[in-house]
N, C-alpha and C positions, 0 to 999 in steps of 0.2 A: 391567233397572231403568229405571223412568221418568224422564226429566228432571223437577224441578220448577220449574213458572213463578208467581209469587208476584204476585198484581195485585192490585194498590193503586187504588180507585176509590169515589166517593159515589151511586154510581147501582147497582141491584141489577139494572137492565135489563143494564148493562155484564156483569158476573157472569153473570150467563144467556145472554149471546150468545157469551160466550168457553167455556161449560160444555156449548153444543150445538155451537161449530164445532171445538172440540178431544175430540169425542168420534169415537172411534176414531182418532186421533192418540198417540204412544206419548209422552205429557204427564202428570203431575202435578197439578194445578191447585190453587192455593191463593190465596183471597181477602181482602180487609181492606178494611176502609173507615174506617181508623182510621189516620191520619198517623202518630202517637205510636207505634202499633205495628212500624211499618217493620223500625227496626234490630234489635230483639228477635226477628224471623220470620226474618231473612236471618242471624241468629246461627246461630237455633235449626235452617233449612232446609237451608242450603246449597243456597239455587235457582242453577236455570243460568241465569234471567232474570228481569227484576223488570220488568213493564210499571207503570205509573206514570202514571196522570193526572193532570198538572201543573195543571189546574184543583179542586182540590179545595174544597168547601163555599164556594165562588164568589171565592175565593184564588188568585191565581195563586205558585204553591208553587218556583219560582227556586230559591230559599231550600234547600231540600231535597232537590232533586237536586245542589248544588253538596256539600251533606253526606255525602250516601250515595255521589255520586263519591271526593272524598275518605279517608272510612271503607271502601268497599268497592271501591278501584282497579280488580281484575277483573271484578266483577259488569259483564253487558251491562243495561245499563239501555233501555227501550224506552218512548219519554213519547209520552203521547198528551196532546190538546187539540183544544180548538175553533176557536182562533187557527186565522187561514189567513193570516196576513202573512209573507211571503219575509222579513221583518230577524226575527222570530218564530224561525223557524224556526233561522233563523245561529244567535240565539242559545242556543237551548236544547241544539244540540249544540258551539258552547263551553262549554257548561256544565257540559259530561261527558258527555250521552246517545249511547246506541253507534246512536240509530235514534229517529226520527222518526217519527208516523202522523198523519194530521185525522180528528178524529172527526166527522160518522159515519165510521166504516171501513171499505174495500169488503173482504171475508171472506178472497179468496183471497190480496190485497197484507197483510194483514196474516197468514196463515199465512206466505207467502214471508221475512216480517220474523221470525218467531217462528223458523222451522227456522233462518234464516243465523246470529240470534244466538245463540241455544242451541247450535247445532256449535259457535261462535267459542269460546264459555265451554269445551266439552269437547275441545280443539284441546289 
């Protein structure tokens, strides 16, 4: 059975880089570009990972990974951005993220981040 990783992003380029670098990868993929959709997908999915672009529709979305930490305590959350500030960074994993990336993303640091936290979730 495949993991599913459930990404949350406003760019459809995003979706296409993750849909050629997780192919042939024993992955799931599922997309949204729709904030409001989030908690209803991770009901309905039970993914092992939720990457999450913390800048959405040019918002920076704080806001909503402190929700879905809270609502979904085990889920590994994985927040990407374009922020490249070191206090940035601090704080978006107090905020609850299990993992950090800058976007753009180099391919292979971001599978090494996808395999660690999807074992974490099936641990």
């Amino acid at each position: 059975m495949k993991n599913k990783i459930l990404i949350v992003g406003d760019e459809s380029g995003i979706f296409f880089a993750f849909k050629k670098m997780l192919k042939g990868e024993h992955y799931q993929m599922v997309t949204s570009s729709q904030p409001n959709e989030i908690f209803h997908l991770v009901l309905k999915l039970h993914p092992s990972l939720l990457i999450l672009n913390l800048k959405l529709y040019g918002n920076f979305r704080a806001e909503l990974l402190v929700q879905l930490k809270k609502t979904f305590p085990s889920l590994p959350i994985l927040a990407m951005t374009t922020f490249t500030n070191v206090l940035t960074e601090k704080l978006i994993m107090r905020l609850g993220a299990s993992g950090y990336i800058r976007m753009p993303f180099d391919i292979h640091e971001m599978l090494v981040k996808i395999r660690q936290l999807s074992q974490y979730q099936n641990a």
